[in-house]
C-alpha positions as CSV (number, residue, x, y, z in Angstrom):
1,X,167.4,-4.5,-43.1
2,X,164.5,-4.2,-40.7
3,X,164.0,-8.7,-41.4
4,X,167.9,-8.9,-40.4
5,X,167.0,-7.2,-37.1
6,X,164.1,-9.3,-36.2
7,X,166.1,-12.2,-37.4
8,X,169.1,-11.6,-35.0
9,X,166.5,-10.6,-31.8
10,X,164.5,-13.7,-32.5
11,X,167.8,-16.0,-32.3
12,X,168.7,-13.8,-29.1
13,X,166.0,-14.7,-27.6
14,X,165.8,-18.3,-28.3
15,X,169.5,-18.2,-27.2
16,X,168.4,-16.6,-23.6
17,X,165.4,-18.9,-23.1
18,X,167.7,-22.2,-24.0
19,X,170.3,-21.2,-21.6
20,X,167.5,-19.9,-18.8
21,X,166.0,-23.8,-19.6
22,X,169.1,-25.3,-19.1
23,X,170.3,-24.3,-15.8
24,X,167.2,-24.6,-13.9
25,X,166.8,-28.3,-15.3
26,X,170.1,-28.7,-13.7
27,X,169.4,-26.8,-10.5
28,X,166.3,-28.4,-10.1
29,X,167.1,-32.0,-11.3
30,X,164.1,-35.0,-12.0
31,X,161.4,-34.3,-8.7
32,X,164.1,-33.1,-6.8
33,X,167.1,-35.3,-7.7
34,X,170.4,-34.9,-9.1
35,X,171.3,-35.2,-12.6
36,X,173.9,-37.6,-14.1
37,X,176.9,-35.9,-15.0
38,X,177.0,-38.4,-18.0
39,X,173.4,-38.3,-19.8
40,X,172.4,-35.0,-18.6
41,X,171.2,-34.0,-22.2
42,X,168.9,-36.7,-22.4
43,X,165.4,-35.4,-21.9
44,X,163.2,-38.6,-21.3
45,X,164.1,-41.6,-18.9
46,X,166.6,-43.7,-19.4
47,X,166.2,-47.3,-18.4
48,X,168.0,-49.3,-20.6
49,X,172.2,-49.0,-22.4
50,X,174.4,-50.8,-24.2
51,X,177.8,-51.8,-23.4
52,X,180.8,-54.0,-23.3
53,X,181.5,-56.9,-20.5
54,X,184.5,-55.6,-19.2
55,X,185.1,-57.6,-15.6
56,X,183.0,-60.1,-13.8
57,X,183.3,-60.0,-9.7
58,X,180.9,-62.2,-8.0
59,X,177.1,-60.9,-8.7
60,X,178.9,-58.1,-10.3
61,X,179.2,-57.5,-13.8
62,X,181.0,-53.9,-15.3
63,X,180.6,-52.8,-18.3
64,X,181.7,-50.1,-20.7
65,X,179.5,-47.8,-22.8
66,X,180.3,-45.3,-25.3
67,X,178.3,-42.3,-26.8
68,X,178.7,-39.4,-28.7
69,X,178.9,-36.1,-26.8
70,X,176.4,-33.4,-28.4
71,X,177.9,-30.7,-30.1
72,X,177.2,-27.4,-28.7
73,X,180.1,-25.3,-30.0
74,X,180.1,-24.5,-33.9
75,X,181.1,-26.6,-36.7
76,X,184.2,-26.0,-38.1
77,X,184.3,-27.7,-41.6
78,X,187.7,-27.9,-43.6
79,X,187.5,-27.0,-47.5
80,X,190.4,-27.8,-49.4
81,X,190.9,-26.8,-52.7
82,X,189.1,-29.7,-55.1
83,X,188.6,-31.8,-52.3
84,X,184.8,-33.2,-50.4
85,X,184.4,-31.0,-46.9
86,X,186.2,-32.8,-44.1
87,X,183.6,-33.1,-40.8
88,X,185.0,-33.2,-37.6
89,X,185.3,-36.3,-36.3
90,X,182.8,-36.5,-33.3
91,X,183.3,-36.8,-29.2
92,X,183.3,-40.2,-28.0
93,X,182.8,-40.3,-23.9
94,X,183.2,-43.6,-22.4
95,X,181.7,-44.5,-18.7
96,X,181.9,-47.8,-17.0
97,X,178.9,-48.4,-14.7
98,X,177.9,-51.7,-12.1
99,X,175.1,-53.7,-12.8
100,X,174.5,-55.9,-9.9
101,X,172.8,-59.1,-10.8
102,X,170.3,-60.6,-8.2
103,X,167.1,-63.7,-8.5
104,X,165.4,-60.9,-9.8
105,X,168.1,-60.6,-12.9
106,X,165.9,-62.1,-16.1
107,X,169.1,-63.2,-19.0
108,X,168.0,-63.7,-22.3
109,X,169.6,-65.0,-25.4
110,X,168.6,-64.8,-29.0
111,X,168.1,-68.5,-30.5
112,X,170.3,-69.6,-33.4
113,X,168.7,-70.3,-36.4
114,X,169.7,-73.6,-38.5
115,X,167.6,-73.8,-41.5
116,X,168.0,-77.3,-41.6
117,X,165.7,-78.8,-45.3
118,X,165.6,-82.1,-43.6
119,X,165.6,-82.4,-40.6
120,X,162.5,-81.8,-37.9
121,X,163.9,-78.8,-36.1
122,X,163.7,-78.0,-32.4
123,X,161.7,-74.9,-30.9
124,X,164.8,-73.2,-30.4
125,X,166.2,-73.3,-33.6
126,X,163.2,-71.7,-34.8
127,X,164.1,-68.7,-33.1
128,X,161.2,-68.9,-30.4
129,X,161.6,-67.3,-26.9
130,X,163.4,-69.1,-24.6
131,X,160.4,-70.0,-22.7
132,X,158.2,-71.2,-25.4
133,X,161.2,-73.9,-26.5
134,X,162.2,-75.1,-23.1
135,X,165.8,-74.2,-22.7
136,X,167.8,-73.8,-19.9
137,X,167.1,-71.0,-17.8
138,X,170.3,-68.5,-18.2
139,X,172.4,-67.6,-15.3
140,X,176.1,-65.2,-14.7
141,X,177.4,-68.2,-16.0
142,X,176.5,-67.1,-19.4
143,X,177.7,-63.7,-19.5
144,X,181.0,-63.4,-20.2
145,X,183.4,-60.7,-20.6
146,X,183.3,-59.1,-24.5
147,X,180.3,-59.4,-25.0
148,X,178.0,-56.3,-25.9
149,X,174.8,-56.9,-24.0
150,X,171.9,-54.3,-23.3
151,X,170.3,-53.8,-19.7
152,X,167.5,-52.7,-18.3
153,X,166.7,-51.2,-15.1
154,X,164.1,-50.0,-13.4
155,X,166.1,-47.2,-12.0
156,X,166.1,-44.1,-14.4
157,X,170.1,-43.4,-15.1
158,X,169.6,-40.2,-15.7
159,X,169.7,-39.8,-11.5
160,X,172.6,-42.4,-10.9
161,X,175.4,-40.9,-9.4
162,X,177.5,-43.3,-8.7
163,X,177.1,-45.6,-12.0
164,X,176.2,-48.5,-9.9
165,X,172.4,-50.3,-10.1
166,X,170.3,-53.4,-10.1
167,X,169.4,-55.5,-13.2
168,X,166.1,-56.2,-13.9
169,X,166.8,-57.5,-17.2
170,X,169.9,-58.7,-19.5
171,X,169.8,-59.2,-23.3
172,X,173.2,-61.2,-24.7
173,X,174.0,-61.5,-28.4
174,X,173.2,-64.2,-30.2
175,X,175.5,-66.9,-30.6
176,X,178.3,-66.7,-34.0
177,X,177.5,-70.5,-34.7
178,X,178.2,-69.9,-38.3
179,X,181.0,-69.5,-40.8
180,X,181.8,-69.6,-44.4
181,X,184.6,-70.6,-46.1
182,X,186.7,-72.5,-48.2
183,X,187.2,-76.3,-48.0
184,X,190.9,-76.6,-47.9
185,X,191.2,-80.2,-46.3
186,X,188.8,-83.4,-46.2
187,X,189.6,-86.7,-44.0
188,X,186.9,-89.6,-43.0
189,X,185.1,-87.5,-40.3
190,X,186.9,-84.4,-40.7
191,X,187.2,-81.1,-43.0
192,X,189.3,-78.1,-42.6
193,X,187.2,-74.7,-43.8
194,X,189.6,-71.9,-43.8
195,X,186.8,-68.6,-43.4
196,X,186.9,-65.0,-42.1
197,X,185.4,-65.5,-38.2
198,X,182.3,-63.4,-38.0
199,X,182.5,-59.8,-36.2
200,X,180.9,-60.3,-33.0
201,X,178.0,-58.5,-32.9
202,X,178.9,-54.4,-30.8
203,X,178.4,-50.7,-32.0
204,X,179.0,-49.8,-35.8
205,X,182.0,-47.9,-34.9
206,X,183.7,-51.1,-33.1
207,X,182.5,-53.4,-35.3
208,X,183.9,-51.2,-38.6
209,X,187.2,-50.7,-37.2
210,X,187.3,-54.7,-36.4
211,X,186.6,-55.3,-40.0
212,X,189.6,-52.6,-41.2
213,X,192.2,-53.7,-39.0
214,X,192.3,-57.0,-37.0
215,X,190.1,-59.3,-39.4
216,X,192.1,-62.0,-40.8
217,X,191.3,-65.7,-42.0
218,X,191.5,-68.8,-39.6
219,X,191.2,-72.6,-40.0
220,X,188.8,-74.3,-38.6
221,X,188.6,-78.1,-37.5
222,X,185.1,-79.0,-38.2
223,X,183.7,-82.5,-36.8
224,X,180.9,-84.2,-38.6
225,X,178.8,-86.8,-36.8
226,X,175.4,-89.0,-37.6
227,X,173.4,-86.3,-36.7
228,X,175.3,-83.8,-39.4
229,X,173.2,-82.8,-41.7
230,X,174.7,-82.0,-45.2
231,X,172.1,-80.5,-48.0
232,X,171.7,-77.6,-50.4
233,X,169.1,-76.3,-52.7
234,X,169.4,-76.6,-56.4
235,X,168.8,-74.0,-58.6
236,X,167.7,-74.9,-62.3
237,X,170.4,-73.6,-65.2
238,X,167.8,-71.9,-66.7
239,X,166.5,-68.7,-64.9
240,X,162.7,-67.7,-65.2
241,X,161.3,-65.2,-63.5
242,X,158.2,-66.3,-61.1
243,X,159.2,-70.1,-62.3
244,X,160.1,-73.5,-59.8
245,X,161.1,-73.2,-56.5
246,X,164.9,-74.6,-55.2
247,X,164.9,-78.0,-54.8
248,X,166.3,-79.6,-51.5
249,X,169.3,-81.9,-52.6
250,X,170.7,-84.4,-49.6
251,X,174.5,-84.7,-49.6
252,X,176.5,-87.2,-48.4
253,X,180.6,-87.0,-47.3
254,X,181.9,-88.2,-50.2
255,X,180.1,-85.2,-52.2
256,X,182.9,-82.9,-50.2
257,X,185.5,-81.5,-52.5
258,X,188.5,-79.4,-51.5
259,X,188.4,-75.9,-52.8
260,X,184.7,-75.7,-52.4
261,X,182.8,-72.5,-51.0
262,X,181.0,-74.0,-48.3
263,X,178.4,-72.4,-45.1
264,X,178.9,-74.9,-41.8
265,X,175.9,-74.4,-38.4
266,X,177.9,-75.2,-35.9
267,X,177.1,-76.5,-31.8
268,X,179.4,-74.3,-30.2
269,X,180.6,-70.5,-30.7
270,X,182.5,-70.0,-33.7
271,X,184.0,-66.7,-31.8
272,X,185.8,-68.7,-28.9
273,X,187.0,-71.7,-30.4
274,X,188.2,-73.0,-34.0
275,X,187.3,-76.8,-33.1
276,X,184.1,-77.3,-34.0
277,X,181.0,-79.7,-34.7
278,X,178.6,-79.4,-37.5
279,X,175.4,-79.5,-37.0
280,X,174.8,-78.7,-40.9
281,X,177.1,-78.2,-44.0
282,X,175.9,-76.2,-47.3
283,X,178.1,-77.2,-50.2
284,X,177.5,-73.8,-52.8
285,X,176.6,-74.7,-55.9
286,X,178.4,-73.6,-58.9
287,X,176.0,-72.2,-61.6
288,X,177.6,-72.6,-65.0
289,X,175.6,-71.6,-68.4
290,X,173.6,-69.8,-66.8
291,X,170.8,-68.8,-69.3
292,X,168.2,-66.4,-68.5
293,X,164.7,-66.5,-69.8
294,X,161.9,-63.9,-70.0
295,X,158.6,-65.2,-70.2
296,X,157.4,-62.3,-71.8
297,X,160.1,-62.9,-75.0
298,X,159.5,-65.4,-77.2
299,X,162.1,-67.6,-77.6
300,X,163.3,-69.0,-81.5
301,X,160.9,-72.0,-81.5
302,X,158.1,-69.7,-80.6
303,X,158.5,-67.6,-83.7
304,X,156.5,-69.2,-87.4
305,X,158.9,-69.1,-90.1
306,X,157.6,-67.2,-93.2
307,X,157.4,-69.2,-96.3
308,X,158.8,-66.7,-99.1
């Protein structure tokens, strides 16, 4: 009895002390300032967020970001009869805050990666910073609205007030430039690959309720040119354990079938338009008889016959 009694004092007191804790953090505020309404129960700066492109004004650029609001009151956990515990589903808050873009503003981009097995590839597709592979320096021009970008700012947000404050630095997503699909149509320069478009890249929430309710299969034009590279590797029917490497197999457009499972690089992004140009195709290859080996079994050849 006497533990239960210390127990119960001891969560009293750390009870007390939190709530004591709490309101003088919020009297007093960070060296004298205000707190942020929205991220008061972060404890450390905040200089950086994540968030949707919502509207684009000028230098201007608002965007929307969601998090989940800490749970201070108990959990109240439903138990049904021969059923799993059902968790409250948590608070979501939503704020919209300014980012003003200025000179200052650096925009970066992920490179796209082609893994081209012929062709010499460029800096950029080898995923190098943007100044190491001489790209185009990135301006408003590139932001556009849906897009989930992260930004940093000197400022720490946990002291903005008003939601509004200077960029100092801009991350977009990378660039959907690929799809996979089905082959459903094949002219001289031409094929039409019929392929779920990619999920463009947000939180897991968004991003899982995309996939469950809006997600459905296009057709896509895709243009091949000169410069189209198409090539697989192929994979040897029999299947050893540490054996050969893939080998690099050139393709040509007559090696195209309709109702083949193919992967497409594209130049532009897959997400805002369904006329596209390749920039590489990969046919899959179909593996039939596929027989694997151990090395460490012998095989029927390897075993002596006994003469009776």
């Amino acid at each position: 009895m006497n533990h239960k009694k210390i127990i119960i004092i001891g969560l009293i007191v750390l009870v007390v002390l939190a709530l004591f804790m709490f309101f003088d953090y919020k009297k007093n505020g960070l060296n004298g300032q205000d707190i942020s309404p929205n991220i008061l129960y972060l404890t450390s700066p905040v200089n950086s967020l994540s968030g949707k492109v919502e509207k684009i004004e000028g230098n201007v650029v608002s965007i929307s970001s969601q998090y989940v609001v800490p749970q201070t009151a108990p959990i109240t956990i439903k138990v049904m009869p021969n059923q799993p515990p059902i968790m409250p589903a948590p608070q979501v808050k939503t704020i919209t805050y300014k980012l003003l873009v200025t000179d200052k503003t650096q925009i970066f981009q992920p490179a796209s990666n082609i893994n081209y097995l012929f062709k010499t590839t460029p800096l950029s597709a080898l995923g190098l910073p943007a100044a190491m592979a001489s790209t185009p320096k990135l301006t408003m021009k590139n932001i556009k609205v849906g897009q989930y970008i992260t930004v940093n700012s000197q400022t720490d947000l946990r002291t903005l007030l008003k939601n509004t404050f200077e960029a100092t630095m801009i991350n977009l997503p990378q660039v959907a430039n690929t799809l996979s699909g089905k082959i459903v149509n094949i002219t001289s320069n031409t094929l039409i690959l019929r392929a779920f478009p990619p999920v463009a890249a947000g939180p897991p929430m968004v991003a899982m309720n995309i996939v469950q309710s809006t997600l459905q299969e296009k057709e896509y034009t895709i243009n091949i040119t000169q410069d189209t590279e198409i090539s697989r590797n192929v994979y040897s029917a029999t299947i050893v354990p540490g054996g050969e490497s893939p080998k690099p197999e050139k393709l040509a457009m007559s090696d195209l079938k309709v109702d083949m499972q193919a992967t497409v690089y594209t130049t532009e992004d897959v997400l805002e338009t369904q006329t596209l140009t390749a920039l590489r195709i990969e046919p899959v290859q179909v593996m039939q008889n596929i027989i694997p080996v151990s090395p460490d079994v012998p095989t029927a050849s390897d075993v002596p016959l006994l003469k009776p």
